[in-house]
Backbone as ProteinMPNN parsed JSONL, in Angstrom:
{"seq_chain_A": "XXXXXXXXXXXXXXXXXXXXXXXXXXXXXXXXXXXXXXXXXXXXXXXXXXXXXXXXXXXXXXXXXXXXXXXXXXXXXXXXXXXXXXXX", "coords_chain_A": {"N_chain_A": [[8.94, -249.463, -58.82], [7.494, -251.541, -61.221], [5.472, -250.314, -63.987], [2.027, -250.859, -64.473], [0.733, -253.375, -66.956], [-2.02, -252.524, -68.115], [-1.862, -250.022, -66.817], [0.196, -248.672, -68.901], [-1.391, -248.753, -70.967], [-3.343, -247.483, -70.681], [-1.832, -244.819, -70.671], [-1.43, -244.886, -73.476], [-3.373, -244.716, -74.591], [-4.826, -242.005, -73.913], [-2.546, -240.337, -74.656], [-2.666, -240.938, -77.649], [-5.293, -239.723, -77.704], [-5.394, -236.954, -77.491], [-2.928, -235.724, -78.234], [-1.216, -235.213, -81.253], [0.641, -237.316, -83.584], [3.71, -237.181, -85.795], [5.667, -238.508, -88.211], [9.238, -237.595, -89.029], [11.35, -237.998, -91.399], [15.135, -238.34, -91.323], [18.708, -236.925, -92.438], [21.354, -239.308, -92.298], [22.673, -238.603, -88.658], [21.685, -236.353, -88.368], [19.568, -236.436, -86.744], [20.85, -236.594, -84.041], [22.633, -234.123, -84.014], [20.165, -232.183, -83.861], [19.536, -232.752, -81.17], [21.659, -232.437, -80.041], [21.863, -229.801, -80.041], [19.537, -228.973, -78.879], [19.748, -229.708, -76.24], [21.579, -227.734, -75.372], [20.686, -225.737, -74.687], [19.078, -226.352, -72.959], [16.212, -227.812, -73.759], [14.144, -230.216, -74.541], [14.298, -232.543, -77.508], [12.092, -232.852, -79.192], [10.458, -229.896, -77.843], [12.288, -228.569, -79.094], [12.437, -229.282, -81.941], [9.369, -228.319, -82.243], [9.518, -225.295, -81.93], [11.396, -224.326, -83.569], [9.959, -224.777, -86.118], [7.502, -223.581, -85.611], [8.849, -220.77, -85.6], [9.764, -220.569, -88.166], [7.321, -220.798, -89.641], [6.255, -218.186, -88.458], [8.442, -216.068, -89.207], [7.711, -216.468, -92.256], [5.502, -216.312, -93.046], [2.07, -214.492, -93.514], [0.173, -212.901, -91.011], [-2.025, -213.128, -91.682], [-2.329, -214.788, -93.307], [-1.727, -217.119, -91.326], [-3.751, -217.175, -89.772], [-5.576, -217.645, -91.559], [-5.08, -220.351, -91.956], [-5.134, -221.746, -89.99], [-7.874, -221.538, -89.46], [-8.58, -223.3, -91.794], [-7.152, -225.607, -90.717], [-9.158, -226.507, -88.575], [-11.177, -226.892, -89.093], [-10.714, -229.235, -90.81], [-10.041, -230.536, -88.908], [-12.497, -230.682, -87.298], [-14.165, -232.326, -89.89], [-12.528, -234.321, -89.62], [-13.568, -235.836, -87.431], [-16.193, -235.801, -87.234], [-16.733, -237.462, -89.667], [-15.093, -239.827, -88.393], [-17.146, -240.075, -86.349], [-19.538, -240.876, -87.788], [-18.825, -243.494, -88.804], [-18.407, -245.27, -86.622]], "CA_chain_A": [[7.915, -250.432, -59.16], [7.223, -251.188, -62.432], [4.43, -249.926, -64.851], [1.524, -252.426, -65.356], [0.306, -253.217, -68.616], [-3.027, -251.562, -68.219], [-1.61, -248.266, -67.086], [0.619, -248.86, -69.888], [-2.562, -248.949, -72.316], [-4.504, -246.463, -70.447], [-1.631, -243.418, -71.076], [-1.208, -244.61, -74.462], [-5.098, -243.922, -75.391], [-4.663, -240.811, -73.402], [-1.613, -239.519, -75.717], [-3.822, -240.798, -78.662], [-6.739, -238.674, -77.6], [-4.561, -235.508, -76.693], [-1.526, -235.483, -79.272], [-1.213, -235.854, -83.039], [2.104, -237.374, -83.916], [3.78, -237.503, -87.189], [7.707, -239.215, -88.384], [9.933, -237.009, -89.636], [12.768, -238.514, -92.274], [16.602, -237.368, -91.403], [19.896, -238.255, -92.874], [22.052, -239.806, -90.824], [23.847, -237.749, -88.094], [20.914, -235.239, -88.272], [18.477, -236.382, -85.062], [22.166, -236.269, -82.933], [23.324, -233.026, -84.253], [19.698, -231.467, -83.493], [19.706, -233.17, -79.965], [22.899, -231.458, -78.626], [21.618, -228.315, -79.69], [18.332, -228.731, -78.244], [20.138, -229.852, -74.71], [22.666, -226.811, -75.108], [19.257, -224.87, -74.603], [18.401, -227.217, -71.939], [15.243, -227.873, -73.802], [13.692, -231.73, -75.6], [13.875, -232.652, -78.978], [10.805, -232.055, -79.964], [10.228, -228.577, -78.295], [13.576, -227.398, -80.348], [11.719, -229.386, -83.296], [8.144, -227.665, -82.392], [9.895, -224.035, -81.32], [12.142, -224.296, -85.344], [8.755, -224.849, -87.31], [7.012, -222.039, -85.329], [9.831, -219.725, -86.064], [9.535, -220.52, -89.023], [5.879, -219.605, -89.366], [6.337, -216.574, -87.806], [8.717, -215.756, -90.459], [7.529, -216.666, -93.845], [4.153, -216.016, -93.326], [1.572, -212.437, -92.662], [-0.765, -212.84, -89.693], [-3.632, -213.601, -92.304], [-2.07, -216.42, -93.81], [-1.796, -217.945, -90.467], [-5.104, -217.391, -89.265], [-6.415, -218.589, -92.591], [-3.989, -221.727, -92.105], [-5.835, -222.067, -88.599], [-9.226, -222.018, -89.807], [-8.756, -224.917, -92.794], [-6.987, -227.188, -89.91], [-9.827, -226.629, -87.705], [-12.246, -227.393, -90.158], [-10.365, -230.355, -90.883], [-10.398, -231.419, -87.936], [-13.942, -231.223, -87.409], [-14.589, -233.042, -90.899], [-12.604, -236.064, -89.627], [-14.246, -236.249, -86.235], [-17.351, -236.2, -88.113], [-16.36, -238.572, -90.182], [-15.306, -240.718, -87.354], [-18.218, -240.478, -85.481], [-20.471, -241.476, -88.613], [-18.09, -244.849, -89.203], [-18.105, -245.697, -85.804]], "C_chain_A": [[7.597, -250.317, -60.649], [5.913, -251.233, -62.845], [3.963, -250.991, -65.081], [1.208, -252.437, -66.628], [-1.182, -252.662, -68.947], [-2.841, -250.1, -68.284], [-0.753, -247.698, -68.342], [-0.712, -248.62, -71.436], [-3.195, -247.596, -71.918], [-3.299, -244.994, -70.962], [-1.568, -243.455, -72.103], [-2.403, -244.173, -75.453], [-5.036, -242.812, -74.908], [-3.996, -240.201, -74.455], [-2.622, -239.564, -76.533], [-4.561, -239.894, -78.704], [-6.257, -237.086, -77.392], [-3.981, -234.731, -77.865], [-2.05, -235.836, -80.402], [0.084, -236.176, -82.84], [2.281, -237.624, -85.458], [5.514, -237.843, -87.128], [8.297, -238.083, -89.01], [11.328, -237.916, -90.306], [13.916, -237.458, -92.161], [17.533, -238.336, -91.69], [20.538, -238.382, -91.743], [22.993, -239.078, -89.967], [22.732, -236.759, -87.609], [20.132, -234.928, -86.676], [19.881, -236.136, -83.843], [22.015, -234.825, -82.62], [22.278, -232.349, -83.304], [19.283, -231.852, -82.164], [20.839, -232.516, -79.118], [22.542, -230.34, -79.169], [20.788, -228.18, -78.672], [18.843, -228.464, -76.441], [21.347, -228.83, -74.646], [21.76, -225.907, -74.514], [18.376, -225.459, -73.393], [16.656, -227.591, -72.561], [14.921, -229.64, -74.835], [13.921, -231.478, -76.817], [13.163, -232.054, -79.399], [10.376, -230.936, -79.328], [11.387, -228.089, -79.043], [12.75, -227.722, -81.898], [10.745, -228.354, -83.615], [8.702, -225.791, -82.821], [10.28, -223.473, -83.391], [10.867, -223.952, -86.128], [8.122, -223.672, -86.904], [7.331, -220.984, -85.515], [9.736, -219.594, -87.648], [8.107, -220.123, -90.254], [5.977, -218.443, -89.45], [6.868, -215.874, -88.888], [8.562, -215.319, -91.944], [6.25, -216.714, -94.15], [3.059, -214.747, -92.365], [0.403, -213.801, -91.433], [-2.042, -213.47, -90.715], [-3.521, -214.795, -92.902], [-2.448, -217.633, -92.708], [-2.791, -218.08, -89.64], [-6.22, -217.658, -90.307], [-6.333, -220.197, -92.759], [-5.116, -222.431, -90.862], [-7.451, -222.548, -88.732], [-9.266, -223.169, -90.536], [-8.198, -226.052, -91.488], [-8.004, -227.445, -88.927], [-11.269, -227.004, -88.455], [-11.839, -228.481, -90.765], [-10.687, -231.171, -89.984], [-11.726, -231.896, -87.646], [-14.474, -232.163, -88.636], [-13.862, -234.97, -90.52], [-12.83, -236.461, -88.034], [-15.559, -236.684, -86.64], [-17.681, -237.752, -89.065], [-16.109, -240.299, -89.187], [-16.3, -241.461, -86.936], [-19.129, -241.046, -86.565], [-19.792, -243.368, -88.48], [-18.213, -245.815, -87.73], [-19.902, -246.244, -85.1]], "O_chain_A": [[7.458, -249.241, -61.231], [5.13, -252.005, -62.292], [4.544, -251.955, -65.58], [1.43, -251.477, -67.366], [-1.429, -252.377, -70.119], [-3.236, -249.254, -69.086], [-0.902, -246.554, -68.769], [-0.545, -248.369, -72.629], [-3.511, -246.741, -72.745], [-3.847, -244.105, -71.614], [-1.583, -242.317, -72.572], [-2.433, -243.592, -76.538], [-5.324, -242.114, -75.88], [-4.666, -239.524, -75.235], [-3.487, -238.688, -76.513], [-4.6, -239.163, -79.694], [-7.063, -236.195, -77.123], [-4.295, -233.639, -78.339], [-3.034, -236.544, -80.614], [0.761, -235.516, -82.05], [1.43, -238.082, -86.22], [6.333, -237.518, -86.268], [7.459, -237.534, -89.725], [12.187, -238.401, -89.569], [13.925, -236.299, -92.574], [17.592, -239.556, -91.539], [20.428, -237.861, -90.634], [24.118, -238.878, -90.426], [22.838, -236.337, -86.457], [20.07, -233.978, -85.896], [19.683, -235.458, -82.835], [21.556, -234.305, -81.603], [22.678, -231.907, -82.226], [18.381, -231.081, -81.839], [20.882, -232.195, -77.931], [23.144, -229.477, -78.53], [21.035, -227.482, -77.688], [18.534, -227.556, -75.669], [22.185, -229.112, -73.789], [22.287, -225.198, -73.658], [17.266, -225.083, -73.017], [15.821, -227.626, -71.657], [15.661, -229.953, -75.767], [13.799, -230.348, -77.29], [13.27, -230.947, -79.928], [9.593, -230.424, -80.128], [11.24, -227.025, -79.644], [12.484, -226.881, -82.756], [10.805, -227.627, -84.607], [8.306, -225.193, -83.822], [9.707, -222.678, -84.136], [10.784, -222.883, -86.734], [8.109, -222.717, -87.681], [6.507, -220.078, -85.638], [9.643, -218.505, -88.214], [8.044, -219.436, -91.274], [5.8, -217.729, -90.437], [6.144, -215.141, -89.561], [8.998, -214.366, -92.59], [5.809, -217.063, -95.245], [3.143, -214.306, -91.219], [0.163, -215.004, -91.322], [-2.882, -214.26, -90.284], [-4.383, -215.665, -93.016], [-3.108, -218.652, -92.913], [-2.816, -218.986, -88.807], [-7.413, -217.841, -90.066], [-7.06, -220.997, -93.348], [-5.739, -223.485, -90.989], [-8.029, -223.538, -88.281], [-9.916, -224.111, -90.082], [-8.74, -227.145, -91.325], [-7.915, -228.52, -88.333], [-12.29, -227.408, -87.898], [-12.741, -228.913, -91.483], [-11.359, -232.2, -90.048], [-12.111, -233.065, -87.686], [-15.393, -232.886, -88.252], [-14.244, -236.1, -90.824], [-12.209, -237.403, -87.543], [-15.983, -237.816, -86.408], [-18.519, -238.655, -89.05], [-16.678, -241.387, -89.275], [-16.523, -242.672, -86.961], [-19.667, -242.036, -86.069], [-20.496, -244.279, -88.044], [-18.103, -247.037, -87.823], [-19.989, -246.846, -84.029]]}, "name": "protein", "num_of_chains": 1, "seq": "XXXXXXXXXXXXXXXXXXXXXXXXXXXXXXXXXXXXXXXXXXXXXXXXXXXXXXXXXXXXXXXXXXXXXXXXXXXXXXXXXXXXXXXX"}
């Protein structure tokens, strides 16, 4: 049966309210390449995307960086909820 166009609206305010999304720019060949890895791993796109950047984290930055990193996005966040809610 197919999807109506309400429930159609209603998960996409859901995601909205849930998720952040953002685009990533690749050259051409790139979104393939990192697609048959991901499914060699049996795992999506985007957790091989998410899993890469976290590793990468982990990596190239101390424990204090990343719980200093944590605090400014969470204090972001609150500044544009705030923000929001004033405009709205």
């Amino acid at each position: 049966m197919p999807v109506s166009e309400s429930q159609k609206k209603a998960t996409y305010k859901y995601k909205c309210k849930v998720y952040d999304f953002f685009q990533i720019t690749l050259t051409k060949g790139k979104r393939e390449f990192y697609k048959v890895l991901a499914e060699e791993k049996n795992e999506s796109l985007n957790t091989f995307v998410i899993e890469a950047i976290e590793n990468r984290i982990i990596k190239e930055f101390t424990a204090k960086e990343i719980e200093n990193a944590i605090a400014v996005a969470k204090q972001r966040e609150k500044e544009k909820e705030k923000q929001k809610n004033s405009t709205s």
